[in-house]
C-alpha beads as a LAMMPS data file, in Angstrom:
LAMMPS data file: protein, C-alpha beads

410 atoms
409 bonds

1 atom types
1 bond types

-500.0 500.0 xlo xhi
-500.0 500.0 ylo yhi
-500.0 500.0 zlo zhi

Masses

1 110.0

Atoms # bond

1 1 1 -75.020 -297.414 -90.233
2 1 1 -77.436 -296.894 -87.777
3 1 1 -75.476 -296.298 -83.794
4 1 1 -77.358 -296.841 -80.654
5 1 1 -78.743 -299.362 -78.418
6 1 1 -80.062 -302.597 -79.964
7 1 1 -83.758 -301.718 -78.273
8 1 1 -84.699 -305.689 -78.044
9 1 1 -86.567 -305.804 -74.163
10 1 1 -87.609 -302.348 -74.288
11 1 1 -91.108 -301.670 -74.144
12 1 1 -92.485 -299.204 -76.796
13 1 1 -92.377 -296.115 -74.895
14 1 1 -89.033 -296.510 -73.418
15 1 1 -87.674 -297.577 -76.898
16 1 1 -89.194 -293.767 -78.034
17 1 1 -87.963 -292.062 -74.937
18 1 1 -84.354 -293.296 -75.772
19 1 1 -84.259 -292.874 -79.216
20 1 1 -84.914 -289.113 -78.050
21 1 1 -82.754 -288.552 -75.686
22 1 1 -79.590 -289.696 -77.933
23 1 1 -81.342 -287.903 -81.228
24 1 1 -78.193 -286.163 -81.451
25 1 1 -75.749 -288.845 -81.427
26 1 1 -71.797 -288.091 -82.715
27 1 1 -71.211 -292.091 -83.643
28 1 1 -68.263 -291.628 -85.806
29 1 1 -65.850 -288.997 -87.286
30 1 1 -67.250 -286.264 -88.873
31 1 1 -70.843 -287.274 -87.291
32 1 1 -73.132 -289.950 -88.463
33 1 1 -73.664 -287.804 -92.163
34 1 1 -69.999 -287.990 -92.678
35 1 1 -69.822 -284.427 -93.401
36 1 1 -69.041 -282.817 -90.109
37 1 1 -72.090 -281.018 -89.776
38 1 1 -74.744 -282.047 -86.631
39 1 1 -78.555 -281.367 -86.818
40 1 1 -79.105 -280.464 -83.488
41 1 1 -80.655 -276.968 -83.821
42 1 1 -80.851 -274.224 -81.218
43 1 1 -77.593 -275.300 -78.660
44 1 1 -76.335 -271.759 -78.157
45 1 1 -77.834 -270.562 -75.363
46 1 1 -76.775 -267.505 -72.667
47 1 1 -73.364 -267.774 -73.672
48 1 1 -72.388 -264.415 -76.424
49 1 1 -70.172 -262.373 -74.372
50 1 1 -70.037 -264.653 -71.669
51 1 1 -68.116 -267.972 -70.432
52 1 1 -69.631 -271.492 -71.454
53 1 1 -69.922 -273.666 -68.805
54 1 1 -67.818 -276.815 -67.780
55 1 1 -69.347 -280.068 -67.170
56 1 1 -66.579 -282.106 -66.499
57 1 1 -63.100 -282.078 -67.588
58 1 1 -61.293 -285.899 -67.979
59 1 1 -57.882 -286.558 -69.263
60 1 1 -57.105 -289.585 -71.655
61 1 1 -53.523 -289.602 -72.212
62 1 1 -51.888 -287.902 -75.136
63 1 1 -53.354 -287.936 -78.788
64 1 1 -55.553 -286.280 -81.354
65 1 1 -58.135 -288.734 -81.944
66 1 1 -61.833 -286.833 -81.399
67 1 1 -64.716 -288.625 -79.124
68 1 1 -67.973 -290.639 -80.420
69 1 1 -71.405 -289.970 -78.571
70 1 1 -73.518 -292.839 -78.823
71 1 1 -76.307 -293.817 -76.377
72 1 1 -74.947 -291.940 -73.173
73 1 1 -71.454 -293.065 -73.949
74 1 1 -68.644 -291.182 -74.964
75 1 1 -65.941 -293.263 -76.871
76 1 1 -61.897 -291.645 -77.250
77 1 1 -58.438 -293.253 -77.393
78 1 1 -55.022 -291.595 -75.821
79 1 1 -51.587 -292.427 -74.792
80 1 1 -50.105 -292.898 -71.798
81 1 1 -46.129 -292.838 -73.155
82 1 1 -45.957 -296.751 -73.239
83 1 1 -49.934 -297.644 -74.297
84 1 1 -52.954 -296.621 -75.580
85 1 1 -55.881 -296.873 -74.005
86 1 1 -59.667 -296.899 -75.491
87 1 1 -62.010 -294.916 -73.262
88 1 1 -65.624 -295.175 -72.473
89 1 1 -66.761 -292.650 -70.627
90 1 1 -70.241 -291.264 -69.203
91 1 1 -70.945 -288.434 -71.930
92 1 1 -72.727 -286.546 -69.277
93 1 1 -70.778 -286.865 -66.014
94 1 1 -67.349 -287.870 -67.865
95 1 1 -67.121 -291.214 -65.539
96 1 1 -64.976 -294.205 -66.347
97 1 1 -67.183 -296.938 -67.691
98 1 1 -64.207 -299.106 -68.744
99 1 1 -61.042 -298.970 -70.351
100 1 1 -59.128 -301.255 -72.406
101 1 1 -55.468 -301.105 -73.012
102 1 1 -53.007 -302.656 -75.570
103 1 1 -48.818 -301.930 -76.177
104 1 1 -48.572 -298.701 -78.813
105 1 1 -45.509 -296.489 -78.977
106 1 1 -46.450 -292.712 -78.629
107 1 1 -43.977 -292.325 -82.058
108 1 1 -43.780 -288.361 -81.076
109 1 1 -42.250 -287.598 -84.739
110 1 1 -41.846 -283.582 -84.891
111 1 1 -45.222 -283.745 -82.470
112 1 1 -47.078 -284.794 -79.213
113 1 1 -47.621 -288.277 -81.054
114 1 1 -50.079 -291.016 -79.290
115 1 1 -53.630 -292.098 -81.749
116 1 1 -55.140 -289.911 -84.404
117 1 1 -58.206 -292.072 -85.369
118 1 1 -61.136 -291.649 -83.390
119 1 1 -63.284 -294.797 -82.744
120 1 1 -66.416 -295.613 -84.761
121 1 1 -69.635 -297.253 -83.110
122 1 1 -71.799 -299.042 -84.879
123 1 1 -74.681 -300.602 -82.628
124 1 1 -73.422 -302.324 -79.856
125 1 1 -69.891 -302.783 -81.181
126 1 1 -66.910 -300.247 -81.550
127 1 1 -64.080 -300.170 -84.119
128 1 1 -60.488 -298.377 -83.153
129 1 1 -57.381 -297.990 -85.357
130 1 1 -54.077 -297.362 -83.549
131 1 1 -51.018 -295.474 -85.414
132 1 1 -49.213 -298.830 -86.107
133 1 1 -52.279 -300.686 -87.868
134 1 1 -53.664 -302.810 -84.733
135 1 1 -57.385 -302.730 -85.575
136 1 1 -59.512 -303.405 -82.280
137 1 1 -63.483 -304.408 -82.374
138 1 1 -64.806 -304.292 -79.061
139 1 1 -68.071 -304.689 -76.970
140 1 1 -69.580 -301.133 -76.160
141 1 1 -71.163 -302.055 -73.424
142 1 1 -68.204 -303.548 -71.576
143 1 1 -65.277 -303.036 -73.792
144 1 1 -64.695 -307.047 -73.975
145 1 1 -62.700 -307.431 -77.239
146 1 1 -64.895 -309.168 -80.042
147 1 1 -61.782 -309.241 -82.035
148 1 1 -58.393 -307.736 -82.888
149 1 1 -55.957 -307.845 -85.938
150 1 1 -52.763 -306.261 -86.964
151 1 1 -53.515 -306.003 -90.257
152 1 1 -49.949 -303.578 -91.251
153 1 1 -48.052 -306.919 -90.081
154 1 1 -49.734 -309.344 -90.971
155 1 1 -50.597 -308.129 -94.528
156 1 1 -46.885 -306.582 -94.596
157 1 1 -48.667 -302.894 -95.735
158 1 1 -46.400 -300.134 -95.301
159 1 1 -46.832 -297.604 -92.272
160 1 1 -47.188 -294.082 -93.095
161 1 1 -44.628 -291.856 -91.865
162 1 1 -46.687 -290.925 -89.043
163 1 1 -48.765 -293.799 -88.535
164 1 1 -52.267 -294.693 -89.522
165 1 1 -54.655 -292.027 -88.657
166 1 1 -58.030 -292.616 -90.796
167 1 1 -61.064 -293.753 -88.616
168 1 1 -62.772 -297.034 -89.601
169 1 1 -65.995 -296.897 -91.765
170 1 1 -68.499 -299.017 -91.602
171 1 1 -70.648 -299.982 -94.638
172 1 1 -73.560 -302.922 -94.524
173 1 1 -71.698 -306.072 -93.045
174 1 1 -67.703 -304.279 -94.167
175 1 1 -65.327 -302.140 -92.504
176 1 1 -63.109 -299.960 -93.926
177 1 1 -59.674 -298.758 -93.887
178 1 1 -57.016 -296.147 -94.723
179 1 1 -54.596 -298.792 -95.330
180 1 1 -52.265 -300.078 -98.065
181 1 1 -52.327 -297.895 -101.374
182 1 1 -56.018 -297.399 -102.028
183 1 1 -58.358 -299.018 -98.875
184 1 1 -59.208 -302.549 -97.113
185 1 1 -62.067 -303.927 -96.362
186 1 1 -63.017 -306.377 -93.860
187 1 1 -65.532 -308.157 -92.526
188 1 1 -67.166 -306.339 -89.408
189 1 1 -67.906 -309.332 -87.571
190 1 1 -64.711 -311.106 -87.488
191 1 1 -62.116 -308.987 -89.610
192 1 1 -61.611 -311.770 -91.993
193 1 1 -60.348 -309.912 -95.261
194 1 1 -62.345 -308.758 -98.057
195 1 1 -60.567 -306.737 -100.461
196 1 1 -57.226 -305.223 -100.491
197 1 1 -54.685 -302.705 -102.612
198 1 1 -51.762 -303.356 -102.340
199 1 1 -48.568 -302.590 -99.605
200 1 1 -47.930 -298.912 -100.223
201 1 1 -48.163 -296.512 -97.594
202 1 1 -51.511 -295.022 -97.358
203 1 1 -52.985 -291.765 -96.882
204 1 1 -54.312 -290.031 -93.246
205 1 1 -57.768 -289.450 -94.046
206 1 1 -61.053 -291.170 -93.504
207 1 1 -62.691 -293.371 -95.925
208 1 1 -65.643 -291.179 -97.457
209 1 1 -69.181 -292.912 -98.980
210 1 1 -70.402 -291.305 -102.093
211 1 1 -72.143 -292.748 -105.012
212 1 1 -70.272 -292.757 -108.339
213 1 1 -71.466 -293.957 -111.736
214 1 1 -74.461 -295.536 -110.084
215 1 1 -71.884 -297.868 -107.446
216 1 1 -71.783 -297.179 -103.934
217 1 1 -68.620 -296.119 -103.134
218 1 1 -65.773 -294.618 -101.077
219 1 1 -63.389 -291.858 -101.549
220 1 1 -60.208 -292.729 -99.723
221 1 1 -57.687 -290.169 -99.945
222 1 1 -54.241 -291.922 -100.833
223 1 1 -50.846 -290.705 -100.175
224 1 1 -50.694 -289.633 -104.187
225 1 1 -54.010 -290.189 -105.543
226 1 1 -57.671 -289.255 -104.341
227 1 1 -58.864 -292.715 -105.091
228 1 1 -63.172 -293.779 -105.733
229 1 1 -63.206 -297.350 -105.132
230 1 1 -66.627 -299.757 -105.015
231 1 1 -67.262 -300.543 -101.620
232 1 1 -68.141 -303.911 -101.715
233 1 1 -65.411 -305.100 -104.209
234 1 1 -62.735 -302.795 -103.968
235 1 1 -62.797 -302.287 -107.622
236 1 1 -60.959 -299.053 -108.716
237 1 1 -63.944 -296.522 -110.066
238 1 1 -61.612 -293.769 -110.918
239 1 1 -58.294 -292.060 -109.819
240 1 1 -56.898 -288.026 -109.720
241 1 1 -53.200 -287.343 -108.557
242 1 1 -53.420 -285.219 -105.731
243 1 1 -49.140 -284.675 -104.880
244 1 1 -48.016 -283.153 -101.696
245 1 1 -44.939 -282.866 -99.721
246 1 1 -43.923 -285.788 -97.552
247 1 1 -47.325 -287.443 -98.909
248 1 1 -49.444 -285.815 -96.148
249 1 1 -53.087 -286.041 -97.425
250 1 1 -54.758 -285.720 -94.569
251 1 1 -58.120 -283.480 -94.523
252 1 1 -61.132 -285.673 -95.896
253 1 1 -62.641 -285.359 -99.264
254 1 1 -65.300 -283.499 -99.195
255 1 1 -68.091 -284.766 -101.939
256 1 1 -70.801 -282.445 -103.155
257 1 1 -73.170 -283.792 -105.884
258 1 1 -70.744 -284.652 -108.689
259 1 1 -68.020 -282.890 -107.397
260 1 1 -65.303 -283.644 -104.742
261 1 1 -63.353 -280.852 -103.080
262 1 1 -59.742 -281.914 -102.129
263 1 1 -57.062 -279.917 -100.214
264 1 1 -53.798 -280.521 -98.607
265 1 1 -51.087 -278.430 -96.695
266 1 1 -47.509 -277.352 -97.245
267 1 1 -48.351 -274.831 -99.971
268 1 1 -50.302 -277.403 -102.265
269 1 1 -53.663 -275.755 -101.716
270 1 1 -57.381 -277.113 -102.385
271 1 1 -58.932 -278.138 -105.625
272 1 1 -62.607 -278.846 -107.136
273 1 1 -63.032 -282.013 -109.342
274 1 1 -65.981 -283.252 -111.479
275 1 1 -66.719 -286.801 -111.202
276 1 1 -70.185 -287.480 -112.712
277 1 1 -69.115 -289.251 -115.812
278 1 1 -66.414 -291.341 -114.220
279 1 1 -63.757 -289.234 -115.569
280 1 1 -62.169 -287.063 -113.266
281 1 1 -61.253 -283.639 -114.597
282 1 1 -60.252 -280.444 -112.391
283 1 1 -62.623 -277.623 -112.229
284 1 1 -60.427 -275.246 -110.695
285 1 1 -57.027 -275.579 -108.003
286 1 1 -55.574 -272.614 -106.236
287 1 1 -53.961 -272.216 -102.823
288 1 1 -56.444 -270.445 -101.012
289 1 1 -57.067 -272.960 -98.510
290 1 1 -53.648 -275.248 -97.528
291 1 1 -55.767 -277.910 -95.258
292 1 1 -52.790 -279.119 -93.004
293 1 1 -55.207 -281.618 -90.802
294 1 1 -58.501 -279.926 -90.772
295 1 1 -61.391 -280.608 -92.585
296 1 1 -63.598 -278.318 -93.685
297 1 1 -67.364 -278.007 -94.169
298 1 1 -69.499 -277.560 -97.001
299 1 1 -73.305 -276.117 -97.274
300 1 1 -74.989 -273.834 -99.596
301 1 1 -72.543 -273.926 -102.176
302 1 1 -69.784 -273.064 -99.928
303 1 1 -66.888 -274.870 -98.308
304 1 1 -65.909 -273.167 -94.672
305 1 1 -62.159 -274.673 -94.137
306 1 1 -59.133 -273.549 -92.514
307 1 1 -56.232 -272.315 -94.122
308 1 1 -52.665 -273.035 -92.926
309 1 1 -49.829 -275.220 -92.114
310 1 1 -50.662 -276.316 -87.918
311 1 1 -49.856 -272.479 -86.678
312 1 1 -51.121 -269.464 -85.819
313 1 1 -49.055 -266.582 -87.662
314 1 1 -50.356 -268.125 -90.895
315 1 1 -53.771 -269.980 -90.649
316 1 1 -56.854 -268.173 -91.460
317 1 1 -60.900 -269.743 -91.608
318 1 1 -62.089 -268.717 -94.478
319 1 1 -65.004 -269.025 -97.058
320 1 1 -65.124 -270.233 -100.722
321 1 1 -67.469 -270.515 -103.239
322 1 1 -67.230 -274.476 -104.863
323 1 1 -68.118 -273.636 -108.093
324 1 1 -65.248 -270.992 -108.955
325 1 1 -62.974 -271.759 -105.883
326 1 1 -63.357 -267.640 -105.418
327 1 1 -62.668 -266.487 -101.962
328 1 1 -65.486 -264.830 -100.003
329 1 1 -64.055 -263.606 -96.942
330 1 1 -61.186 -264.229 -94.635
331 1 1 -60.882 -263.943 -90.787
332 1 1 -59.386 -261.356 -89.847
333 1 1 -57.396 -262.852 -86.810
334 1 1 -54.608 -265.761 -87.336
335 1 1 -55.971 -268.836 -85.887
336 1 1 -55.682 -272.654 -86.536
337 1 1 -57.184 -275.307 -84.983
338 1 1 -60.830 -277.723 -86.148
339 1 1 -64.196 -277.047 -86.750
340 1 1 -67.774 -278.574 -87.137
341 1 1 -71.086 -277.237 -87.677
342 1 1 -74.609 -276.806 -86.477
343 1 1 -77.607 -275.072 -86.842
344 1 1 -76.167 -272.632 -89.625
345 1 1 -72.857 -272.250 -87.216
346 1 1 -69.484 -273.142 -87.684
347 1 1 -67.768 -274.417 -83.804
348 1 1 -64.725 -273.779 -84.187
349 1 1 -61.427 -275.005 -81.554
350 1 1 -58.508 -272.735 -82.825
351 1 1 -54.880 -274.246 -81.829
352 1 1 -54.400 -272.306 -78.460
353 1 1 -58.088 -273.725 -76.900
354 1 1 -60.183 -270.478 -77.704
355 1 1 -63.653 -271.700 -79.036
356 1 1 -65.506 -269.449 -81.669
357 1 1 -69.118 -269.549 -82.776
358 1 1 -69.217 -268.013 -85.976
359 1 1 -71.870 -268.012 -88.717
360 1 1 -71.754 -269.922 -91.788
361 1 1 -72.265 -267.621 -94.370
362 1 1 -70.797 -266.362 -97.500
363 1 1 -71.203 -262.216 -97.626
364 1 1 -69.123 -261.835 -94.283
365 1 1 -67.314 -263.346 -91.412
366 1 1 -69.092 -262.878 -88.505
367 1 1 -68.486 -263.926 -85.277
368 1 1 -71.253 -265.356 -82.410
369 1 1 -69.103 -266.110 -79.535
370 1 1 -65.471 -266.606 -78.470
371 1 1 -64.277 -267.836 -75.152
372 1 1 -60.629 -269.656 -73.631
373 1 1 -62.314 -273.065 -72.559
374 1 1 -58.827 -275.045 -72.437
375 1 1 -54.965 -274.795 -72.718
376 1 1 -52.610 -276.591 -74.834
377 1 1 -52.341 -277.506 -78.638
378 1 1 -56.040 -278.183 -79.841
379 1 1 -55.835 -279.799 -83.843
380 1 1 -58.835 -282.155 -82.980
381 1 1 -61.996 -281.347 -84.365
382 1 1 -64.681 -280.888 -81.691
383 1 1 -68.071 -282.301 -81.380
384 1 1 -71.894 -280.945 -80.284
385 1 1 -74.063 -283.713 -79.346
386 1 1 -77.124 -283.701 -77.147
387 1 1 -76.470 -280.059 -75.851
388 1 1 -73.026 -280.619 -74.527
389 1 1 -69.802 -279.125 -76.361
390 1 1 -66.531 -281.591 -76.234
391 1 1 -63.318 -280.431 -77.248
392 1 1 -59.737 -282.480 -76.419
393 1 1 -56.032 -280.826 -76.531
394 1 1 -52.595 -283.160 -77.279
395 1 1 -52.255 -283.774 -74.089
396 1 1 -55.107 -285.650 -73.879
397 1 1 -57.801 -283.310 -71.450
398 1 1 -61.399 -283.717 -72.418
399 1 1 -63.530 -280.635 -71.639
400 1 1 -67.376 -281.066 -71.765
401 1 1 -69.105 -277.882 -72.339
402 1 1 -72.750 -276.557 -71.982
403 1 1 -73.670 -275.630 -75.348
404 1 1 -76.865 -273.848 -73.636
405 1 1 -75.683 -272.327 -70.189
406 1 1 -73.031 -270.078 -69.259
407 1 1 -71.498 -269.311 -66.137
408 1 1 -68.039 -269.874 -64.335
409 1 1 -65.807 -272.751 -65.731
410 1 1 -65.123 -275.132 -63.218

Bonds

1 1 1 2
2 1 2 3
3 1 3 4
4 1 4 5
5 1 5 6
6 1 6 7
7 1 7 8
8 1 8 9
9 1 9 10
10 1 10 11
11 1 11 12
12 1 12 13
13 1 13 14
14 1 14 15
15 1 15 16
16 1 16 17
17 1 17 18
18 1 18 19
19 1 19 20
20 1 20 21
21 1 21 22
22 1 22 23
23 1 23 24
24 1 24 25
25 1 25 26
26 1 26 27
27 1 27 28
28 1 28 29
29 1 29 30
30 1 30 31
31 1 31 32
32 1 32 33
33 1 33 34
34 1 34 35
35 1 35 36
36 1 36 37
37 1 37 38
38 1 38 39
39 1 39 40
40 1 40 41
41 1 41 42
42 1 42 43
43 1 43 44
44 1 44 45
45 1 45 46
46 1 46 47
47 1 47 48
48 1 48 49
49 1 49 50
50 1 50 51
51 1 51 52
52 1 52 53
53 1 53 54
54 1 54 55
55 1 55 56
56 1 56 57
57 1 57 58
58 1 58 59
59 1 59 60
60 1 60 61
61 1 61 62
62 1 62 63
63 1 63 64
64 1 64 65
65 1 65 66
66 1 66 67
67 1 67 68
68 1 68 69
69 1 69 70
70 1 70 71
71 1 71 72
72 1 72 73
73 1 73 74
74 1 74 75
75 1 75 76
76 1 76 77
77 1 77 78
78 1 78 79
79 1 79 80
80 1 80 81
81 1 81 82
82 1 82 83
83 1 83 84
84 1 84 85
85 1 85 86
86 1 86 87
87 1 87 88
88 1 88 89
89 1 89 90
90 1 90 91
91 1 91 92
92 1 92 93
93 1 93 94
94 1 94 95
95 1 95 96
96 1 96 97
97 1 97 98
98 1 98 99
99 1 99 100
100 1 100 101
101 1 101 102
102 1 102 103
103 1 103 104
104 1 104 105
105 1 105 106
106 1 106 107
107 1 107 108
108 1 108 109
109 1 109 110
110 1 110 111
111 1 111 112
112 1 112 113
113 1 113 114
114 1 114 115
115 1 115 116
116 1 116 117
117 1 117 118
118 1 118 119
119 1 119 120
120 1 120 121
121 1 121 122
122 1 122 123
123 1 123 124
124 1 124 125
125 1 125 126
126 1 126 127
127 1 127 128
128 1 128 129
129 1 129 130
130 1 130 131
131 1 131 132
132 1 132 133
133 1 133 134
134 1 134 135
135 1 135 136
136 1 136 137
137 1 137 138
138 1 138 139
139 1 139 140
140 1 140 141
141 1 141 142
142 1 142 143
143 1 143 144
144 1 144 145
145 1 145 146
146 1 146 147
147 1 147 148
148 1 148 149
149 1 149 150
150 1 150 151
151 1 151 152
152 1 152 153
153 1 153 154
154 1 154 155
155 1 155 156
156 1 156 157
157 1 157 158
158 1 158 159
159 1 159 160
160 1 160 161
161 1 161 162
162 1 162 163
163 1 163 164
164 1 164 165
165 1 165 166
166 1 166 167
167 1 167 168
168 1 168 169
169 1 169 170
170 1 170 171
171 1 171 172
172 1 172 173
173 1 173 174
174 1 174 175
175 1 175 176
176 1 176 177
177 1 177 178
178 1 178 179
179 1 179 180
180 1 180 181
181 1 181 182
182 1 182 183
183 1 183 184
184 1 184 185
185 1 185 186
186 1 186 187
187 1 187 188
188 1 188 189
189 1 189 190
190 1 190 191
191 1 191 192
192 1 192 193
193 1 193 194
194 1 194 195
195 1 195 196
196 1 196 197
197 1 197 198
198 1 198 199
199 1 199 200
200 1 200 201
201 1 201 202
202 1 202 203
203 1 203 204
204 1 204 205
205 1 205 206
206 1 206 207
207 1 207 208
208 1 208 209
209 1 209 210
210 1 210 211
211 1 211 212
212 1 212 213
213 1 213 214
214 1 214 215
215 1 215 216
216 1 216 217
217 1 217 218
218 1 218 219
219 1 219 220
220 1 220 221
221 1 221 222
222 1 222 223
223 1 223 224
224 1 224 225
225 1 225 226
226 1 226 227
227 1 227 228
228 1 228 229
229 1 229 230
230 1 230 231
231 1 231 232
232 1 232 233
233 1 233 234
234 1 234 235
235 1 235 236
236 1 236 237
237 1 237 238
238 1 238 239
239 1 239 240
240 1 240 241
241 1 241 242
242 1 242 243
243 1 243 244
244 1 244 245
245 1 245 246
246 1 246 247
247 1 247 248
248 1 248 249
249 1 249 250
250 1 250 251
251 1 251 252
252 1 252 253
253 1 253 254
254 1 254 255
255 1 255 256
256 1 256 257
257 1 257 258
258 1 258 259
259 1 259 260
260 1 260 261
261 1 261 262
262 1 262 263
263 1 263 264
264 1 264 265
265 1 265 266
266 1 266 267
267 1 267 268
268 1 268 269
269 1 269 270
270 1 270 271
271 1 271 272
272 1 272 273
273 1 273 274
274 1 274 275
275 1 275 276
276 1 276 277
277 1 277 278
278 1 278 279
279 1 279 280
280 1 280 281
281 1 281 282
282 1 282 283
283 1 283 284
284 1 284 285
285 1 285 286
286 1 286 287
287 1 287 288
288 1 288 289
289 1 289 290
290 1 290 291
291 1 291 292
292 1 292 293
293 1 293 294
294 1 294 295
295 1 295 296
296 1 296 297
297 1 297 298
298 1 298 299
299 1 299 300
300 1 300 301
301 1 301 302
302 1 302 303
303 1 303 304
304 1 304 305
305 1 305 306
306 1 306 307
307 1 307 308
308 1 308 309
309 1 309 310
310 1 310 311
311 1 311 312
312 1 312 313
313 1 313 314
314 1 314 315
315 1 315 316
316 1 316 317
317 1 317 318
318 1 318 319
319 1 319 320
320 1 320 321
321 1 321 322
322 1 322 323
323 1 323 324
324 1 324 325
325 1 325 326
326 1 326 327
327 1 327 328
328 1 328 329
329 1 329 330
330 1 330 331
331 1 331 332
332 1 332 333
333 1 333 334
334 1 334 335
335 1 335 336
336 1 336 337
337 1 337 338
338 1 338 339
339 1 339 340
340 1 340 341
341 1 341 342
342 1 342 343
343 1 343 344
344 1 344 345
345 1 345 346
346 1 346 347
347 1 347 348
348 1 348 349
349 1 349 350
350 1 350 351
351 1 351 352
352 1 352 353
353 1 353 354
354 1 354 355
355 1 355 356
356 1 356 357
357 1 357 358
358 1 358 359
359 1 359 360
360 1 360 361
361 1 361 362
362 1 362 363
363 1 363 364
364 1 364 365
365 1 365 366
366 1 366 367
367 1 367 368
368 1 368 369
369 1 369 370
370 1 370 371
371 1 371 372
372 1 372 373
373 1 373 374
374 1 374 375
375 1 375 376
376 1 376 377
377 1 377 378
378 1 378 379
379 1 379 380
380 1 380 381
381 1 381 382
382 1 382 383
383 1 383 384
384 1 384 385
385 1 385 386
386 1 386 387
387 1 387 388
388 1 388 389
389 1 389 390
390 1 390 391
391 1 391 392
392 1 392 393
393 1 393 394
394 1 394 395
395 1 395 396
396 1 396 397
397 1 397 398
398 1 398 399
399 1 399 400
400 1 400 401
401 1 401 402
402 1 402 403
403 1 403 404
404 1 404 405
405 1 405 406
406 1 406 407
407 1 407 408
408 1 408 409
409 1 409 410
């Protein structure tokens, strides 16, 4: 996948001087490398021990689905109590470009409820899943719908108890979904049907790409199973059982090399598995890290994730080696919340709206920055693209943060 404009008219130069400005793009979940990690480098400016400042601060209506920065425009969906509504905003003044709407309960079961995927762009078109299963591709430019589908219905796929909440993946000329036991694929261009498995209720995370026994591939994390399926065919790979309580597998897989870090919340813990010969087989599983909704992120031989079940009193970031699963630190305050990372720093949103810079490494926690940048329940994982900071809350307000200044919040 390759996000931006489709440059056709440009002239050379102003093709380059684009392609610059929107070098740090956010396209999809997790960030155009899948693995929630940005290469932007040098973002933190005048802001240790001071206040970052607010660019503009937009609500969308209630939800948990993140944004996508692609070529000036921010993409997000929300709820307004009787629709949802997919947003395209200015990324750098937060103005309404358009908005299109569609019937969606907000299905508030034990929380705020409204959307947890966050749209995907892909070039000049965008893909958004809603909680029942209606799968939307639109026009970025205008938001004119290219097509729609309601694949849970039509294919008569179970819904997950609370609703579909993987963001669509786009591979070549497929897109790909969360849904029914182990994935579907469709075609991008019209949503005609691919490849499907079966009507059982599916997992909440993402669809990953890896490579596995020479196939390209994606991990899709299934309500029982961590499932490696061939992309193009949906042909099973390989499957590990991966039980937890009420079937909430919800934090990504996280693939490094030939291995595949798994976790899930409600006291089932996290887990390394070896893949390389085709054969699944656990390395090691201990509950160190409970990943309730939160994904975490890997480099240098470490995974930086947050353990805990959605509150404060018993979440904690901390750091663990992949290879042994052995604990190298813990913070030492209670915090939930998402993360990403840049730059060798981990931005993390803890569930109250404080943001903390802290430093990805594995002999200590150690902390940057830490400011109150917005009220409410924050579980959505934020994004840094093109020097601006954007973190959402469940009630649907967007902040947009200098990642470089500080000063007074508006």
């Amino acid at each position: 996948m390759r996000p931006l404009l489709p440059w056709i008219g440009y002239t050379l130069v102003s093709a380059l001087s684009l392609s610059l400005a929107f070098a740090e793009d956010w396209p999809r979940f997790r960030g155009e490398q899948f693995n929630g990690i940005s290469t932007e480098k040098n973002w933190l400016g005048a802001w240790p021990g001071g206040q970052p400042r607010q660019l503009w601060k937009k609500n969308v209506g209630t939800g948990f689905a993140s944004v996508s920065i692609a070529a000036g425009r921010l993409f997000t969906v929300g709820n307004n109590g009787k629709e949802d509504r997919i947003y395209c905003l200015d990324a750098t003044s937060g103005l309404e470009k358009w908005v299109h709407a569609y019937p969606e309960e907000l299905d508030p079961k034990y929380y705020e409820g409204g959307p947890s995927a966050t749209p995907t762009v892909d070039t000049d078109r965008l893909y958004s899943v809603s909680k029942s299963g209606h799968v939307f591709c639109l026009e970025t430019a205008s938001g004119k719908v290219i097509w729609q589908k309601t694949f849970a219905k039509d294919l008569g796929l179970t819904t997950p108890d609370w609703g579909f909440a993987g963001s669509p993946h786009v591979a070549g000329d497929l897109l790909v979904l969360n849904f029914g036991q182990h994935g579907l694929a469709v075609k991008k261009a019209s949503g005609e049907v691919v490849w499907s498995s079966g009507k059982e209720a599916a997992g909440y995370g993402t669809p990953v790409p890896f490579v596995s026994t020479g196939k390209q591939a994606v991990a899709i994390f299934g309500a029982k199973e961590v499932w490696a399926v061939e992309t193009k065919t949906g042909e099973v790979l390989w499957h590990h059982p991966w039980k937890t309580s009420y079937e909430v597998n919800s934090a990504d897989p996280i693939v490094v090399g030939d291995k595949m870090f798994l976790s899930s919340g409600y006291g089932t813990g996290a887990g390394v598995i070896a893949f390389g010969d085709g054969k699944p087989s656990p390395i090691w599983i201990n509950k160190e890290v409970r990943s309730h909704f939160s994904t975490g992120v890997a480099v240098g031989g470490f995974i930086y994730a947050i353990d805990g079940q959605g509150g404060d009193k018993d979440s904690k970031l901390k750091c663990l080696e992949i290879a042994t699963g052995k604990v190298q630190w813990t913070s030492p305050s209670s915090e939930t919340g998402n993360m990403t990372l840049a730059d060798g720093k981990l931005i993390w949103i803890t569930g109250r709206g404080e943001l903390i810079i802290a430093e990805a490494r594995p002999d200590k926690y150690s902390e940057v920055a830490r400011a109150q940048v917005t009220g409410g329940k924050c579980w959505t994982v934020p994004v840094l693209a093109n020097g601006r900071i954007y973190v959402r809350n469940a009630q649907g307000s967007i902040v947009c943060l200098d990642s470089k200044g500080s000063g007074p919040v508006i």
